[in-house]
N, C-alpha and C positions, 0 to 999 in steps of 0.2 A: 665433453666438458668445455664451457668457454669460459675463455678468460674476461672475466667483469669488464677490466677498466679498458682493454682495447678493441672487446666484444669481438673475439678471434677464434676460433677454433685451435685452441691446442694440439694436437694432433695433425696438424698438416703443416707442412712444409710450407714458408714464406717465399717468395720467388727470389729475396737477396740468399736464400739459402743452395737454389740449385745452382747449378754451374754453365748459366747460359750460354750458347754458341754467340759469338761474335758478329758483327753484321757481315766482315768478309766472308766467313765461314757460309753463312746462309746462302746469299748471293752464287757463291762459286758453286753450293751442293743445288741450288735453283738452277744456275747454265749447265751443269754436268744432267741433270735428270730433265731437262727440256730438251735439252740437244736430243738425248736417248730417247727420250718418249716420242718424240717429233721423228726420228729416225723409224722406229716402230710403226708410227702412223702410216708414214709414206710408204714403208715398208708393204704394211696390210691394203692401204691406197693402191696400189698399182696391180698386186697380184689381184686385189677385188674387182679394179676397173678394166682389166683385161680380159675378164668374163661378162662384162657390161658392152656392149656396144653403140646401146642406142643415144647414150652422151646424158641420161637423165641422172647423175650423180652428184650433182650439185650438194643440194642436201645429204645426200647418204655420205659424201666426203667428209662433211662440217662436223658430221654426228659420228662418223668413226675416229675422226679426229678426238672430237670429245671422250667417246668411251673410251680411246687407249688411254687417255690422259690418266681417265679416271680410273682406270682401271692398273694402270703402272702404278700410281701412286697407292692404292686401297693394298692391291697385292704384296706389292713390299714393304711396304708399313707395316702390314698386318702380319707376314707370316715371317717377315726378320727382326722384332722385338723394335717396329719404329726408324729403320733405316733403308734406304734406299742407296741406290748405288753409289750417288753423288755423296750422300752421308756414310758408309762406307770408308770412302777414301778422303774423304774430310773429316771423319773420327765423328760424328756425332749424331744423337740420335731422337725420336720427337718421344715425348713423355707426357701422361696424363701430369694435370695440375698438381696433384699432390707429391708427383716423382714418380707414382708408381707404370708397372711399360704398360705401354699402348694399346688397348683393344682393337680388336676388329670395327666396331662400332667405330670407336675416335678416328679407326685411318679411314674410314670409310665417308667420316663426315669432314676429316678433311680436306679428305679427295675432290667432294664433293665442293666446299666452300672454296677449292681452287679456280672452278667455271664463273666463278661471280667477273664478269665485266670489269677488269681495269684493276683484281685481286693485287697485283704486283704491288701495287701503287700503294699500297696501302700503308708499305712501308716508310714511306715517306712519312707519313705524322708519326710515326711509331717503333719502335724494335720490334713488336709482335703484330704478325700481319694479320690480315681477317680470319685466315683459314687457321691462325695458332687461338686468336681471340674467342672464335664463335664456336673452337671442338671444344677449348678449357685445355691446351695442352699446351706443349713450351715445348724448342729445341736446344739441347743441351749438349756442353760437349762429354765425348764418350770416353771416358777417364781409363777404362779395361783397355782401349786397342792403342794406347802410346807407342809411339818410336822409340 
C-alpha cells in the first residue's frame, strides 16, 4: 500500500525510525575489525610465503589480503545476525533497509563494496558509506546487548 501524498511505502521503516550507530561508533567497530582482518591477513601471508620461495608473491599477497578482507567481513555478518567483532563490543549491528537482519547476500555485497578504492572516504560526504549505500543496509545500534 503506498501512501498518495508522500508516495512511500507504508510498511517499511523510515531511516529517522531506526536507531543509527553514531559516526564514533562506526569508526571504532572499522579500527577494531581492520586491525583483525589485517592481523588475519599477515597471519595467512607468512605461513603461505614460507612455502613460497621463489619471491613471486607480489600479487598472490594483494589478493590474500583481499579475500580475508572479504572474507572476515561476509563471514561475520552473515552468520552473527550482521555483527562482527568490532560491532560486538561496540553493541551494534548492520541491518537490511527496512530493519529487517541481514542476509547472507547483503553481507556479502557488503564485503564486497568494501574493496572499492578510497571506500573509507566516503564518509566524508556522508554518515552512510558506499558499502551501507549500495547493499541498502544501515548500521544500527544494538538495543538487546546494553550494559
Amino acid at each position: 500500500m503506498q501512501n498518495e501524498i508522500l508516495d512511500l511505502p507504508l510498511d517499511e521503516p523510515q531511516e529517522e525510525e531506526l536507531d543509527l550507530a553514531d559516526g564514533g561508533r562506526r569508526f571504532g567497530t572499522y579500527l577494531i575489525d581492520r586491525i583483525l582482518s589485517q592481523l588475519l591477513a599477515g597471519f595467512l601471508l607468512v605461513t603461505t610465503t614460507s612455502l613460497e620461495e621463489d619471491g613471486s608473491n607480489d600479487v598472490s599477497g594483494f589478493l590474500l589480503i583481499y579475500l580475508t578482507l572479504f572474507g572476515y567481513y561476509t563471514v561475520m555478518e552473515g552468520a552473527f545476525n550482521g555483527k562482527t567483532i568490532g560491532k560486538f563490543i561496540l553493541r551494534t549491528k548492520a541491518v537490511c533497509e527496512d530493519g529487517s537482519p541481514l542476509t547472507w547476500e547483503k553481507a556479502a555485497l557488503r564485503s564486497l563494496c568494501r574493496l572499492i578504492p578510497f571506500e573509507p572516504f566516503s564518509f566524508l560526504a556522508s554518515t552512510r558509506g558506499w558499502h551501507d549505500s549500495l547493499s541498502k543496509t544501515y548500521v544500527v545500534n544494538d538495543r538487546k546487548h546494553k550494559i
